[in-house]
C-alpha positions as CSV (number, residue, x, y, z in Angstrom):
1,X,0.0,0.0,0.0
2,X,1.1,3.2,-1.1
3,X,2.2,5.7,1.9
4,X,-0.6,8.9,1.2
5,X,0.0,11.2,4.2
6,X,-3.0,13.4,3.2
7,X,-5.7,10.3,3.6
8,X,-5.7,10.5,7.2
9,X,-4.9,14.7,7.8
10,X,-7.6,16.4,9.7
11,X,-7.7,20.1,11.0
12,X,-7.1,20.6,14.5
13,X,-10.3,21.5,16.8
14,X,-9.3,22.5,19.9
15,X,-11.8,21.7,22.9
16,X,-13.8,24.2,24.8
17,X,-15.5,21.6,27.3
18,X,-15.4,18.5,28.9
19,X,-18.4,16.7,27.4
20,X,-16.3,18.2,23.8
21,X,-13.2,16.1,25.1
22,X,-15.1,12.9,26.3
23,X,-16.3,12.8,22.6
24,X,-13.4,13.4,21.2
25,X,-11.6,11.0,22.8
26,X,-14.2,8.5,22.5
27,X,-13.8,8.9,18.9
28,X,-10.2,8.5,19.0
29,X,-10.2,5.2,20.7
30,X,-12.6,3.5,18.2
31,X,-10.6,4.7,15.6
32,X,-7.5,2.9,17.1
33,X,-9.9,-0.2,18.3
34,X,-11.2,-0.5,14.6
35,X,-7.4,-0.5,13.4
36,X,-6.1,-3.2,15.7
37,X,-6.4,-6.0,13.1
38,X,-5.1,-3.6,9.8
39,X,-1.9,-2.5,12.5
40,X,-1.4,-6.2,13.2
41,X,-1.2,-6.9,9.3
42,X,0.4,-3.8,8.1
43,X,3.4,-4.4,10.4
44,X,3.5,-8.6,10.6
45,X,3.0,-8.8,14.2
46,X,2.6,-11.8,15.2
47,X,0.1,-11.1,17.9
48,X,-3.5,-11.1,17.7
49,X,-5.4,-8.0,16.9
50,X,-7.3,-9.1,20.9
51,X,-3.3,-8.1,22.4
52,X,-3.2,-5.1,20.9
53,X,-7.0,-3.9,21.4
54,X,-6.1,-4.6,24.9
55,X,-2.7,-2.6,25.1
56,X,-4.6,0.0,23.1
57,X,-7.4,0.1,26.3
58,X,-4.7,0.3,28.8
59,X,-3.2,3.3,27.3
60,X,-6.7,5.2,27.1
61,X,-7.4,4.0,30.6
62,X,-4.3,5.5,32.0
63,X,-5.1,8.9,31.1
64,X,-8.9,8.6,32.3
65,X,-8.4,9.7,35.7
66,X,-5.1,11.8,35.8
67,X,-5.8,14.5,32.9
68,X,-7.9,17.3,34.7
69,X,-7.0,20.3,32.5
70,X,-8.6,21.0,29.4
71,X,-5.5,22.4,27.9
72,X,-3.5,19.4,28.3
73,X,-6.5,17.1,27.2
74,X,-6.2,19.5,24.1
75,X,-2.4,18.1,23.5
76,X,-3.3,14.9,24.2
77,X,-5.8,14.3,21.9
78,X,-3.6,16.3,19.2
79,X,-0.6,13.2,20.0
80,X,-3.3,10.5,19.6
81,X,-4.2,11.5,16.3
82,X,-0.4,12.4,15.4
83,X,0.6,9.2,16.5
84,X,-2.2,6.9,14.5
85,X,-1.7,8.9,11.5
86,X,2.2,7.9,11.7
87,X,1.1,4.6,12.4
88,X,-1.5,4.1,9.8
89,X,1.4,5.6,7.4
90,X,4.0,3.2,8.0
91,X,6.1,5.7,9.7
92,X,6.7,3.6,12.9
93,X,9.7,0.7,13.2
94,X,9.5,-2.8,14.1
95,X,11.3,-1.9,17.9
96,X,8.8,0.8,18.3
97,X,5.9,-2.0,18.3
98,X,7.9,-4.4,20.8
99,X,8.7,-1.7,22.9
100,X,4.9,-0.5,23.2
101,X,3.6,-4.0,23.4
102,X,6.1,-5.1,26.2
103,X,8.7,-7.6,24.4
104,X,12.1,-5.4,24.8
């Protein structure tokens, strides 16, 4: 598959409240949850697309309870989507996937 950075660009939105953020980040982790099995193929993991919809929870669940400024939410969500769109690209190595599922 051909890498086409523009496919996944968005505008930034930045968030004026907190029912604005829950959304938002809602939003964000179905987008990753839908993903799981595509990120499994597109980089030959060889886990199942369950392990990685699970490390995927953990790392929304994380922040649930310890972002309490809207600003930072504001980053945070501007990461998440920075971050899928480098992984949905290709952009990511082989080390960076071990790392975040727990191998190294």
């Amino acid at each position: 598959m051909a890498t086409i950075p523009a496919r996944l660009a968005k505008a930034t939105k930045s968030i004026h409240s907190w029912e604005e953020a829950r959304s938002a980040s809602l939003a964000a982790y179905r987008t990753w949850y839908r993903s799981a099995p595509e990120i499994v193929q597109l980089y030959g993991l060889h886990v199942s697309p369950t392990l990685v919809r699970m490390k995927i929870r953990q790392d929304f669940e994380r922040n649930r309870e310890t972002i309490t400024d809207l600003s930072v939410m504001n980053i945070m969500l501007l990461k998440n989507h920075q971050e899928f769109q480098e992984t949905m690209n290709l952009w990511k190595q082989e080390v960076s996937w071990n790392e975040w599922i727990g191998w190294v």
